[in-house]
C-alpha positions as CSV (number, residue, x, y, z in Angstrom):
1,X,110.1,81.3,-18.8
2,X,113.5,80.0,-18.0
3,X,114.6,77.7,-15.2
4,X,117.6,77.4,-13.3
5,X,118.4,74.2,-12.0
6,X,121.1,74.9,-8.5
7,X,122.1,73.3,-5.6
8,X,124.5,74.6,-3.2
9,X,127.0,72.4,-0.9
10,X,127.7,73.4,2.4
11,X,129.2,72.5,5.5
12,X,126.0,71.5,7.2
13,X,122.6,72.2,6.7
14,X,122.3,75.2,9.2
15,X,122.1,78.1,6.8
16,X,123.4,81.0,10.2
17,X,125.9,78.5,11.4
18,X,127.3,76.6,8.0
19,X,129.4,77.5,5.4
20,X,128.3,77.7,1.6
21,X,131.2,75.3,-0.3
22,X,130.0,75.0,-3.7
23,X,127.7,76.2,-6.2
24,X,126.6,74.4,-9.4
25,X,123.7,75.8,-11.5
26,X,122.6,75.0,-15.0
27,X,120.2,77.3,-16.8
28,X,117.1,76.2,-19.0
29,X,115.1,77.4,-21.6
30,X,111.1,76.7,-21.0
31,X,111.2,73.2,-23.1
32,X,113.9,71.9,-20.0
33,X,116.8,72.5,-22.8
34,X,120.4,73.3,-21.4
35,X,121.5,77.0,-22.0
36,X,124.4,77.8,-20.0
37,X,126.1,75.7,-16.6
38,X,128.2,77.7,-13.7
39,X,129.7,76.0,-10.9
40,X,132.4,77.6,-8.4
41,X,133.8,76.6,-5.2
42,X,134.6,78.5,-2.2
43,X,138.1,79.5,-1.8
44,X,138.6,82.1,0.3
45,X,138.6,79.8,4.0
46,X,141.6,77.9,5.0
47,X,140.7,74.0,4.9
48,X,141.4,74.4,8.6
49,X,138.7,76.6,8.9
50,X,136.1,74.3,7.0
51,X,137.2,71.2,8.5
52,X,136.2,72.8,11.5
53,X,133.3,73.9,10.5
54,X,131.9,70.3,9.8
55,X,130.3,68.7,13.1
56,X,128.9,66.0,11.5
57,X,130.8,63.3,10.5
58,X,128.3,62.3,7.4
59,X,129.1,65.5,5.8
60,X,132.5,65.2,6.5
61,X,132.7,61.9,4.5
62,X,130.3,63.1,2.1
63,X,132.5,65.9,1.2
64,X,135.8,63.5,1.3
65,X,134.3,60.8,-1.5
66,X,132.8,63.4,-3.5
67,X,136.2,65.1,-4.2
68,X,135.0,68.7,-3.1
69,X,137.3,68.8,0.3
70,X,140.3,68.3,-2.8
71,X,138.5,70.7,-5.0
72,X,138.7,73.3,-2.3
73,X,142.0,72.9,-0.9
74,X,143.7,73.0,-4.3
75,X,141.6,76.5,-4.8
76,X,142.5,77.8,-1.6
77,X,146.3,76.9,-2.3
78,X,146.0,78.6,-5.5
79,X,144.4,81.9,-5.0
80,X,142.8,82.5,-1.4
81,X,140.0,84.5,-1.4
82,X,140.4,86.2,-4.5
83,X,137.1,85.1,-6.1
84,X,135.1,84.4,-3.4
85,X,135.2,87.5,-1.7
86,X,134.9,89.4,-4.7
87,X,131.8,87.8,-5.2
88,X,133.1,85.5,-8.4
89,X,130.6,83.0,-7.4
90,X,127.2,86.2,-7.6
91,X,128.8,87.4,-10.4
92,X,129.3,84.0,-12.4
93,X,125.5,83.1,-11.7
94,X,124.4,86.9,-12.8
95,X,126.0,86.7,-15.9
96,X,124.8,83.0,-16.7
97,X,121.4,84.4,-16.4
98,X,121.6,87.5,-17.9
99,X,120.0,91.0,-17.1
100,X,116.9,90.9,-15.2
101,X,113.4,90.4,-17.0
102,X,110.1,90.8,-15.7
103,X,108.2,89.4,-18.8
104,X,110.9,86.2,-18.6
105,X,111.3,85.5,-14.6
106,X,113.5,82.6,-14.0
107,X,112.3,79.8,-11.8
108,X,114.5,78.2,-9.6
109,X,114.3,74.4,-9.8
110,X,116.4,71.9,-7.5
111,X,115.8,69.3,-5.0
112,X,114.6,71.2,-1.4
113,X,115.3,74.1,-3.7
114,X,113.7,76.4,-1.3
115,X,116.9,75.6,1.2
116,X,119.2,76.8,-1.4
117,X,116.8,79.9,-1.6
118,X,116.7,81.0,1.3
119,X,120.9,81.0,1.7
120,X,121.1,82.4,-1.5
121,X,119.2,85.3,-0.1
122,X,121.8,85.6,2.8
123,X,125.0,84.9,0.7
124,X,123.9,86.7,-2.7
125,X,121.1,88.8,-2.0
126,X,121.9,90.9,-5.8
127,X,121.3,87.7,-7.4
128,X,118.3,86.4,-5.9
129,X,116.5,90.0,-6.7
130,X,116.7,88.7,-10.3
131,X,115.1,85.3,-9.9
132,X,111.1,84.6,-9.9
133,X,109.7,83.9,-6.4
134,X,108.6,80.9,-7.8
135,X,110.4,77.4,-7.9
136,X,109.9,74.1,-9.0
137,X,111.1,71.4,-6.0
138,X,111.6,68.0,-7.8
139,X,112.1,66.0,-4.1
140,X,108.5,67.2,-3.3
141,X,107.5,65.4,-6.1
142,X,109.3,61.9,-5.5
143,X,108.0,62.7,-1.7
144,X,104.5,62.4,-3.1
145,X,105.2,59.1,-5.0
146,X,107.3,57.5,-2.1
147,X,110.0,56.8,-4.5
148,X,113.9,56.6,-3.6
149,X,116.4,59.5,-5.2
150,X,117.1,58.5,-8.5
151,X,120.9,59.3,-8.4
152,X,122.9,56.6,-11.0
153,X,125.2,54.8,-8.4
154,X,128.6,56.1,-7.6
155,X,128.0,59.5,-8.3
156,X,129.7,61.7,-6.6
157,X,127.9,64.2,-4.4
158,X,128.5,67.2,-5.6
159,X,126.8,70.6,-6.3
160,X,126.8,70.3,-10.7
161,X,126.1,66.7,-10.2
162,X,123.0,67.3,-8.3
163,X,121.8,70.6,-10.2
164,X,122.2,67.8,-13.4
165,X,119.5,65.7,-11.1
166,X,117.4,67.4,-10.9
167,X,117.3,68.6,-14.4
168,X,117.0,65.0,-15.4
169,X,114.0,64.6,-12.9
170,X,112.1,67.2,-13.9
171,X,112.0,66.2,-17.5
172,X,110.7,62.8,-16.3
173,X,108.0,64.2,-14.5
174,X,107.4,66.4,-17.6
175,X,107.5,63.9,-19.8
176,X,104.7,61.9,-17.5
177,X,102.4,65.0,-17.4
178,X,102.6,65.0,-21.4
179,X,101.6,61.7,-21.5
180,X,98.8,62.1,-18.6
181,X,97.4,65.3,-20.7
182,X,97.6,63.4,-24.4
């Protein structure tokens, strides 16, 4: 079994009404070892567009400190629309996780990794047909513990950094489980 750690940033949290931004996803082999990372931004909008797009003013200022606003205008100046539409970001997650295997489904593992599911399905249907319908949520698990997000201070909110979250959080709670079993 492999997992693939992703989160997905966005202009809001309404998957109809928002706009996907960013993708970051790192693939994992079964013992939570680091295979392969892909991350993309959208870049087929004008920022006037996405500015637009963001009502709340949270997200907005999210999106300022964390550099991705930058990261997308200096896309969009460069080559608008040429990878987005053409589906660079499907096609750079397909090819990180390789050709479809029933005997080795991939599990998708995030925090409130169903949310990124189900606009995956809407935004990349072809790559979600390769993907386990299982996933592991990390948040659930710090839910059931009442503990804070773990984030190291004065990171910056973005899709990789987040995907690398919960990669580290689920080898905690793996590493707990070992020790609960032993």
């Amino acid at each position: 079994m492999k997992f693939l750690a992703i989160d997905l940033e966005m202009t809001g949290l309404d998957r109809h009404e928002d706009f996907l931004l960013e993708v970051g996803a790192i693939l994992l082999d079964e013992g939570l070892n680091e295979l392969g990372r892909f991350t993309s931004v959208r870049d087929d909008l004008p920022m006037s567009t996405i500015v637009q797009q963001i009502k709340d003013p949270f997200v907005m200022e999210m999106h300022l400190k964390s550099g991705l606003l930058d990261a997308i205008s200096r896309a969009t100046q460069d080559k608008l629309g040429e990878y987005w539409v053409r589906g660079w970001a499907q096609t750079g997650l397909k090819n990180l996780i390789g050709p479809v295997n029933t005997k080795d489904p991939i599990v998708l593992l995030g925090c409130s990794v169903h949310g990124d599911r189900a606009v995956l399905e809407e935004e990349m249907p072809s790559f979600v047909a390769r993907l386990s319908h299982k996933h592991l949520d990390c948040s659930s698990l710090l839910l059931c513990h009442k503990l804070p997000f773990l984030g190291p201070p004065g990171r910056a909110h973005r899709a990789i950094a987040d995907a690398e979250e919960a990669v580290y959080l689920a080898r905690q709670y793996r590493n707990v489980l070992k020790r609960v079993a032993a």
